[in-house]
N, C-alpha and C positions, 0 to 999 in steps of 0.2 A: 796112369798119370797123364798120359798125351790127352788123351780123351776130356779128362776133367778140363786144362790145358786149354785145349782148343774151344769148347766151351765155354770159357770164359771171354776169348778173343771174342766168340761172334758175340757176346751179350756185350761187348765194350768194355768189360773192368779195366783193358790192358791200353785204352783209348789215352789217359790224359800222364803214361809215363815217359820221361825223359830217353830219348832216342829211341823209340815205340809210338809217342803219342801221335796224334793230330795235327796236320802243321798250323802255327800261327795264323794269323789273319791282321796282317799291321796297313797301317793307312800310310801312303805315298808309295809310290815307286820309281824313288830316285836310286838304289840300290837293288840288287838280287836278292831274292829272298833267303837264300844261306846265308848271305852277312848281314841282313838284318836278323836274321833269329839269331846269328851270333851274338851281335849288339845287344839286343833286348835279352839274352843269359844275361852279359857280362855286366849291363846297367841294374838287373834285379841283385844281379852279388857285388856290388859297390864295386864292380873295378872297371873303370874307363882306360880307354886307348888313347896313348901318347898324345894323338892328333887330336882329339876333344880336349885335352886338355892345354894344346898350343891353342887350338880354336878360343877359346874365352882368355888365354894372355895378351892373342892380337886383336882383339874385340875391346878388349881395355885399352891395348894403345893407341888403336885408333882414334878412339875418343878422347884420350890425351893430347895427339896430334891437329886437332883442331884447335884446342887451345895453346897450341905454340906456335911460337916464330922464327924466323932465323938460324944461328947455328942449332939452337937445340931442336929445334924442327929437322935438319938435316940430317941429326945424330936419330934421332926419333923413327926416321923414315927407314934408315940402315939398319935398328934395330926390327921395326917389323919385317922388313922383307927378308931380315935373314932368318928372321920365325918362319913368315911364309914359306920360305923353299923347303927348311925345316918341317914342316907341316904337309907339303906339296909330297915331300918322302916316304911319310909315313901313312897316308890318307887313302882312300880310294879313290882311284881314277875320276869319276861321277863328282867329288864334290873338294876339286882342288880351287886353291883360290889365285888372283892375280894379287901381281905386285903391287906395291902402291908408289905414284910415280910422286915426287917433292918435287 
């Protein structure tokens, strides 16, 4: 059984399986490549991280925040930045974001 086993390692059958295979090959390297191969699991099975999904609630309000003024601008500004820290918590180090100053 090893025999057969091992022969199939060198012919590569055992190449393309999960925690055996190949490692990735992703484009940028703003992260380490263990949390990206985690990311690109977690995006191929529909389940995102907290912080991607603060990422596109403050991405919306910021472009809200353009078109307002005044108190609701001010209220606007307190809502993102308490996303932001929110987000700053949960995110990796590499890709925290700054406040937004009103």
């Amino acid at each position: 059984m090893t025999a057969i086993i091992r022969n199939a390692e060198r012919e590569g059958q055992f190449d393309y399986l999960p925690g055996k295979g190949k490692p990735l090959k992703m484009a940028g390297q703003s992260i380490q490549s263990e949390e990206r191969q985690l990311y690109k699991t977690l995006k191929d099975n529909h389940i995102l991280p907290k912080w991607v999904k603060l990422a596109k609630e403050i991405d919306i309000l910021k472009e809200e925040l353009k078109q307002t003024a005044g108190r609701e601008k001010r209220k606007l500004v307190k809502e993102v930045n308490k996303k932001i820290r929110e987000y700053n918590y949960a995110c990796p180090p590499s890709l925290q974001k700054r406040k937004v100053v009103g």
